[in-house]
C-alpha positions in Angstrom: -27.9 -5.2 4.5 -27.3 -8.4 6.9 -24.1 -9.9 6.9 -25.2 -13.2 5.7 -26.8 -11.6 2.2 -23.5 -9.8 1.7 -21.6 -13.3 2.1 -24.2 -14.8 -0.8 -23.7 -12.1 -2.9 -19.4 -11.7 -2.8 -19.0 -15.5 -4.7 -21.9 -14.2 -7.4 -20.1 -11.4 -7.9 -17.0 -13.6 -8.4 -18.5 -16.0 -10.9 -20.1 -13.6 -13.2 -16.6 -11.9 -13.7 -15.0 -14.8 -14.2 -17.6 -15.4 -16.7 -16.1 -12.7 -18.9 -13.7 -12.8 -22.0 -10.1 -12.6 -21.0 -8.3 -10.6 -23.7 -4.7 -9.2 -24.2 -2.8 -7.3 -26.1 -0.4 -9.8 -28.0 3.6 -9.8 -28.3 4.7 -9.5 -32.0 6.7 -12.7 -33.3 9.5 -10.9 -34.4 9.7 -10.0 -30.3 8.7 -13.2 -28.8 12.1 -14.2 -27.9 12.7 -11.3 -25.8 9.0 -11.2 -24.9 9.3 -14.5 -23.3 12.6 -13.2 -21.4 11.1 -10.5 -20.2 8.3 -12.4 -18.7 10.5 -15.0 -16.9 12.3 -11.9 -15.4 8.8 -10.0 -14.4 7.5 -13.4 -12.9 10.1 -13.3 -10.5 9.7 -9.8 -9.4 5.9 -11.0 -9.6 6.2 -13.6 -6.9 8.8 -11.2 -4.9 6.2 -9.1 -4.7 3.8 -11.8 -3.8 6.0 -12.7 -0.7 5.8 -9.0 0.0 2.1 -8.7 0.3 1.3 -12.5 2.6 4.2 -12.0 4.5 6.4 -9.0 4.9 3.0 -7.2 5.4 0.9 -9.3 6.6 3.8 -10.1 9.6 4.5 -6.4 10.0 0.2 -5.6 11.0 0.7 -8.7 13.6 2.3 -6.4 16.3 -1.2 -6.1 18.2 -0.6 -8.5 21.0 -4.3 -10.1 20.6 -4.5 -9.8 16.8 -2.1 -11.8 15.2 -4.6 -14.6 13.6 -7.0 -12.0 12.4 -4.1 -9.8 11.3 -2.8 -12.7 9.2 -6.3 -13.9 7.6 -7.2 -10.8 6.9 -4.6 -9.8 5.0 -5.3 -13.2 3.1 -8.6 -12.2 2.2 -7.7 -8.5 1.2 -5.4 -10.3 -1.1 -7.1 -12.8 -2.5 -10.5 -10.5 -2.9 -8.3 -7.2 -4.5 -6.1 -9.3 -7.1 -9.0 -11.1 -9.0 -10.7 -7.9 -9.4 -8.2 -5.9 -11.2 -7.3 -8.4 -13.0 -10.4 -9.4 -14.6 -11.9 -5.6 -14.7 -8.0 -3.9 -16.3 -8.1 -7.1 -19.0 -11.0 -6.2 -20.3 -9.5 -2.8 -21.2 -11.8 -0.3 -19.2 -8.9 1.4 -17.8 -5.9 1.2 -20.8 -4.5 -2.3 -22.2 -1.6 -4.0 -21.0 0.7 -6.1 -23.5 1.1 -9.1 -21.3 -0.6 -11.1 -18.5 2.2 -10.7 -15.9 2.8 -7.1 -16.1 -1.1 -7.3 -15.3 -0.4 -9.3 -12.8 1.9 -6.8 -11.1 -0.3 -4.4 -11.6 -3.5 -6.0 -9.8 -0.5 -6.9 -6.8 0.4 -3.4 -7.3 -3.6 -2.5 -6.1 -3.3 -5.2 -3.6 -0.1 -3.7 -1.9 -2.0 0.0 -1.5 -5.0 -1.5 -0.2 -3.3 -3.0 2.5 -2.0 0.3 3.1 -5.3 1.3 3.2 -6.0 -1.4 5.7 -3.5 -0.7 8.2 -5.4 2.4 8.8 -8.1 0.7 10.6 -6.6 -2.5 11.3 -8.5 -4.0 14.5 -11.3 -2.6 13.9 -13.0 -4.1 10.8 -14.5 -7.8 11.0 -13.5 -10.5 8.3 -16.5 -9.6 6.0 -15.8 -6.0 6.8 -12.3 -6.7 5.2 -13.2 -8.2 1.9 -15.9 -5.8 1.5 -13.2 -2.8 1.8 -11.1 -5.0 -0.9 -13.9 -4.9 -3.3 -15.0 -0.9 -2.3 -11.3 0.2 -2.9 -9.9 -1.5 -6.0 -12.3 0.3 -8.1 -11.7 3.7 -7.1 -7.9 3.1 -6.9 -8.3 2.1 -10.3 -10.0 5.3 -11.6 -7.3 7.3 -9.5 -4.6 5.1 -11.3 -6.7 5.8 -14.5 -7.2 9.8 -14.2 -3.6 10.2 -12.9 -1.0 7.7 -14.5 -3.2 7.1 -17.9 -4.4 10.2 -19.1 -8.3 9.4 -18.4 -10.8 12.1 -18.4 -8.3 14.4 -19.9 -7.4 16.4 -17.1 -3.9 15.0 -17.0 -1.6 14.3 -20.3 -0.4 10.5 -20.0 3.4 10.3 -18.8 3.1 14.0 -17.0 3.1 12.4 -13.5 6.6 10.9 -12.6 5.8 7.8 -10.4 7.8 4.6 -11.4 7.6 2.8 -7.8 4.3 4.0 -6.6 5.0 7.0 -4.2 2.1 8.5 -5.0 -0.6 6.3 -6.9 0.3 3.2 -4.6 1.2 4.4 -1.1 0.1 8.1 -0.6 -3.2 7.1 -2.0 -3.2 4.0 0.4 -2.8 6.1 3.0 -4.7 8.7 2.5 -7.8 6.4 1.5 -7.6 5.0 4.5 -7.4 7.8 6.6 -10.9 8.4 5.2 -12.1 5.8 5.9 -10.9 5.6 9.6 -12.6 9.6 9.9 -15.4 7.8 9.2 -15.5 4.6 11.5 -13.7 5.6 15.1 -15.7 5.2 17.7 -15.0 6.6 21.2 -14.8 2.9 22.5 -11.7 2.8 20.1 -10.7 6.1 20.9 -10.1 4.5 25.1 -8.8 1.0 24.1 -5.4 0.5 24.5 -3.7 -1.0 21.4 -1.3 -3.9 23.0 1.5 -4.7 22.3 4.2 -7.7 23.7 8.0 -8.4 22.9 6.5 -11.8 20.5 4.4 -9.9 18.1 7.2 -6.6 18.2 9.4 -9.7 16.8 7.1 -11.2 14.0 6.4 -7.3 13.2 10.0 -6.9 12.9 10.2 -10.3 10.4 7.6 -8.7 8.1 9.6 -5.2 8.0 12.5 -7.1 6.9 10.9 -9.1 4.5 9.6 -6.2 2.7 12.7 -4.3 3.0 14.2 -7.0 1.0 11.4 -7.6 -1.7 11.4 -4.1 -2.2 13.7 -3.7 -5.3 11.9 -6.0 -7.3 8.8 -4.0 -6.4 9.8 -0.7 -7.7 11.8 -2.5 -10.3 9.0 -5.1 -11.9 8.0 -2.9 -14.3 10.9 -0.7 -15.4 12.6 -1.2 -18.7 15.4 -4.4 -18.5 18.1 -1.6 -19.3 17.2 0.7 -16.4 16.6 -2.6 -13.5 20.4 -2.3 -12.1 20.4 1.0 -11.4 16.5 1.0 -10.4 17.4 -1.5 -7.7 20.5 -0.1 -5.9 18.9 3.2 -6.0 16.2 1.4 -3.8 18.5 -0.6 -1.1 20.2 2.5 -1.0 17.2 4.8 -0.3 16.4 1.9 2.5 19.7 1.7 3.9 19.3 5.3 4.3 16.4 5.4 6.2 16.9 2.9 8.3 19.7 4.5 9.4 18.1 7.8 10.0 15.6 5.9 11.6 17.7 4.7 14.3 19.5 8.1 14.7 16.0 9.8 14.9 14.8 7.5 17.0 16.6 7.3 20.0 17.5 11.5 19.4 13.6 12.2 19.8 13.1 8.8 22.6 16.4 8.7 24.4 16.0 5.0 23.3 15.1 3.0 20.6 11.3 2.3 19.2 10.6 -1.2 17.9 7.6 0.7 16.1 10.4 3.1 14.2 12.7 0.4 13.4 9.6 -1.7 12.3 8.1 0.9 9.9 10.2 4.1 9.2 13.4 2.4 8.4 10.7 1.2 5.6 10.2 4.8 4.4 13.2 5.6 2.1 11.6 2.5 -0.2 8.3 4.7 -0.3 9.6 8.3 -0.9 12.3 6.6 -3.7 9.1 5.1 -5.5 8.6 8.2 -7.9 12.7 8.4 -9.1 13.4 5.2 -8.2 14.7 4.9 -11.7 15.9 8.3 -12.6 17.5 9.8 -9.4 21.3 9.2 -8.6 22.7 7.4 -6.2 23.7 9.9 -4.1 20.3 11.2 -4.2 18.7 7.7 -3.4 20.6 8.1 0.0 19.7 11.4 1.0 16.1 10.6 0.3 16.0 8.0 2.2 17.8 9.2 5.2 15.2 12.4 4.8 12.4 9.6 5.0 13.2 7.8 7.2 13.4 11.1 9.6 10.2 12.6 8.6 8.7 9.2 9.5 10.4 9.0 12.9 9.2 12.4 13.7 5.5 11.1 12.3 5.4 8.1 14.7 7.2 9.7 17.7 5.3 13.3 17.6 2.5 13.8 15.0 0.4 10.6 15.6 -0.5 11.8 19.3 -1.4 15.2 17.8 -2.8 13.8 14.7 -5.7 11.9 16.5 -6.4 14.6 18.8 -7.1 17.1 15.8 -8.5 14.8 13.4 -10.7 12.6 15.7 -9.6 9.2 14.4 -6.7 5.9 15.1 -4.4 5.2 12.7 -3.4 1.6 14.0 -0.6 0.8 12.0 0.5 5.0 11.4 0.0 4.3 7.7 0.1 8.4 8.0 4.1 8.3 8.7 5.0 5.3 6.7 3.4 5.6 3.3 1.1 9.1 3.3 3.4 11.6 3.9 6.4 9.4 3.1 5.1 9.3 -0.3 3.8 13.1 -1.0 7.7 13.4 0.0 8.6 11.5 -2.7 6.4 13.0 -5.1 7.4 16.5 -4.8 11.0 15.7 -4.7 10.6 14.3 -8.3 10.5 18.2 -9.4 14.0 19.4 -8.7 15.1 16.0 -9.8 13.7 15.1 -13.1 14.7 17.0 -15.8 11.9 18.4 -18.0 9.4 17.1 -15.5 5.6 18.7 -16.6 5.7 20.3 -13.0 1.9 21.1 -13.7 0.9 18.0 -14.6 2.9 16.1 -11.9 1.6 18.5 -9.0 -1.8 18.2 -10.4 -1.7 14.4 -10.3 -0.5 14.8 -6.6 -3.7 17.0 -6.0 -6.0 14.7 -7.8 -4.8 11.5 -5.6 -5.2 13.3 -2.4 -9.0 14.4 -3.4 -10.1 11.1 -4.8 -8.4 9.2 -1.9 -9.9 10.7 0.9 -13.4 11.2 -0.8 -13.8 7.5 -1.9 -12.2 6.7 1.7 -14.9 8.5 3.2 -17.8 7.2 1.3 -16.5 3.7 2.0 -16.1 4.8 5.6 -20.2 5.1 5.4 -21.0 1.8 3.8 -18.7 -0.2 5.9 -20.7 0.0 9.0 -23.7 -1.8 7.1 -22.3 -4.9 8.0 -21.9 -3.6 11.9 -19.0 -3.3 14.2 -16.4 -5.4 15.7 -17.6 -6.7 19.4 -14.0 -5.9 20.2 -11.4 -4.2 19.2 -8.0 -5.4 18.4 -9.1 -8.7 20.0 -9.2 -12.5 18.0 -11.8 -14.1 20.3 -15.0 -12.6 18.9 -13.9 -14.5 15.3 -11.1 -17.6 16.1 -12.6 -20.2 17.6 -8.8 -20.6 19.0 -8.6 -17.2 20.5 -12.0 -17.8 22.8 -10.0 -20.9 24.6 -6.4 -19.2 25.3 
């Protein structure tokens, strides 16, 4: 298929979905008061998590020396091609109803939020088109993950077994591990001996979009929790993150004898991931030590597995979406069992399994289609896309 007929047929696809029936589940009267409280409080967390996905991550993937305006538009276009797509697919009720159009909302950002996960994986290496074709491979099979594991769909899984409040598993493990699938599937050996660059300018603007997440990320794990259980929801969370981040620094220069920008950057992150599952049911104490256990098991990912990781698996992870999110979040996962009392440990460690398996299978198969629209003249590099870039 030639790039140009793909291009054509995206905004067709667009139109006839927007040509469908938006419908909702409606508030009752008697609750519309506190119905209309509620969404003012989720719009917030809405837009936090907005600013989470344009910025904080879209800053944090610019740490490529030569990649920073394709970094940035891309993740526009992942955005703006994932959200409108589980929006208008979840409203018509093929996956589950949802009572109001901002919990939607968060849901579709939700999608969004893993898929750039899944992006970071082969970041560099795609071209624009490439980009917003992954966005409308991967928001369909994340939602049939989402569907199978969090709703009850197919059966396999009663609804409720898996414990997953803030994502850990459905949102960044299967980010992660989707994307690792799809980079098995695209790495060439020209990648393989291209150095990834990096200067002390786009280590800073990485280091702005780390910290912009890491403030966001409350409202994140928080937007959808009941109003009662938001307080603790959120310190668990800053707590979790100050614990990583702290590890993170300890680990750090322990495994280094100095500091990583790339640790600081995206392991003090960690603690928000593995926290994700219990983020509303663990105790405080127990937010810190899994986020200072995170944020190791990250700093050990980006300072010792990744090396070893490429070498056995054959692929580049640009952004180590391994360290941060995948194993971060299977972490985070399995801790819910000694910490949530009457858990349905079959059911939760079943949902685990599934995500794995349906994550790197549909990674793969998108790995294979992807390369239909050809391959990036050069990797990591602006110039073969921004008119800009060609005259630096």
């Amino acid at each position: 298929m030639k790039t140009s007929t793909l291009l054509k047929f995206i905004p067709v696809t667009f139109i006839l979905m927007l040509m469908s029936t938006v419908t909702f589940a409606q508030l009752n009267q008697s609750n519309l008061l506190d119905g209309r409280i509620l969404n003012d409080q989720q719009y917030n967390k809405a837009i936090h998590i907005m600013a989470m996905l344009l910025i904080g991550f879209g800053f944090l993937m610019v740490f490529v020396r030569k990649y920073g305006r394709s970094a940035l538009t891309a993740t526009f276009l992942l955005v703006s091609t994932s959200l409108p797509i589980y929006y208008l697919i979840r409203s018509k009720g093929v996956t589950g109803m949802v009572e109001t159009q901002i919990q939607l909302l968060i849901l579709a950002e939700f999608a969004a939020a893993s898929l750039l996960i899944t992006a970071g994986a082969v970041l560099g290496r795609l071209k624009m088109p490439q980009y917003i074709l992954l966005a409308i491979l991967f928001v369909p099979f994340y939602m049939f993950n989402e569907w199978i594991v969090l709703n009850g769909g197919l059966g396999l899984i009663p609804a409720g077994a898996v414990v997953d409040t803030g994502g850990s598993i459905a949102i960044h493990a299967f980010g992660a591990i989707f994307g690792l699938g799809v980079a098995l599937t695209m790495t060439t050996k020209q990648e393989f001996e291209k150095t990834i660059e990096t200067d002390a300018t786009s280590d800073r603007y990485s280091m702005l979009g780390s910290m912009i997440l890491w403030v966001f990320w409350p409202s994140f794990c928080a937007a959808l929790v009941a109003p009662e259980q938001v307080p603790h929801t959120v310190v668990n969370v800053i707590m979790a993150l100050c614990g990583s981040t702290l590890a993170t620094y300890i680990s750090s220069v322990g495994l280094r004898k100095k500091m990583s920008i790339a640790d600081i950057a995206n392991a003090a992150l960690a603690g928000g991931v593995a926290i994700g599952s219990t983020c509303a049911l663990a105790s405080h104490t127990m937010a810190i030590v899994i986020g200072i256990m995170a944020g190791g098991i990250s700093t050990l990912g980006f300072a010792v597995i990744q090396s070893y990781q490429q070498k056995w698996m054959k692929l580049i992870d640009t952004c180590g979406v391994t360290n941060l999110h995948g194993i971060p979040g299977l972490f985070g996962g399995l801790v819910a069992l000694p910490i949530v009392h009457g858990i349905n440990m079959p059911g939760h460690l079943a949902g685990i399994g599934i995500t794995i398996l349906v994550a790197f299978t549909t990674g793969i198969i998108t790995g294979k289609v992807l390369p239909l629209l050809g391959r990036k003249e050069e990797a990591y590099d602006d110039a073969d896309e921004f008119l800009e870039a060609a005259e630096d």
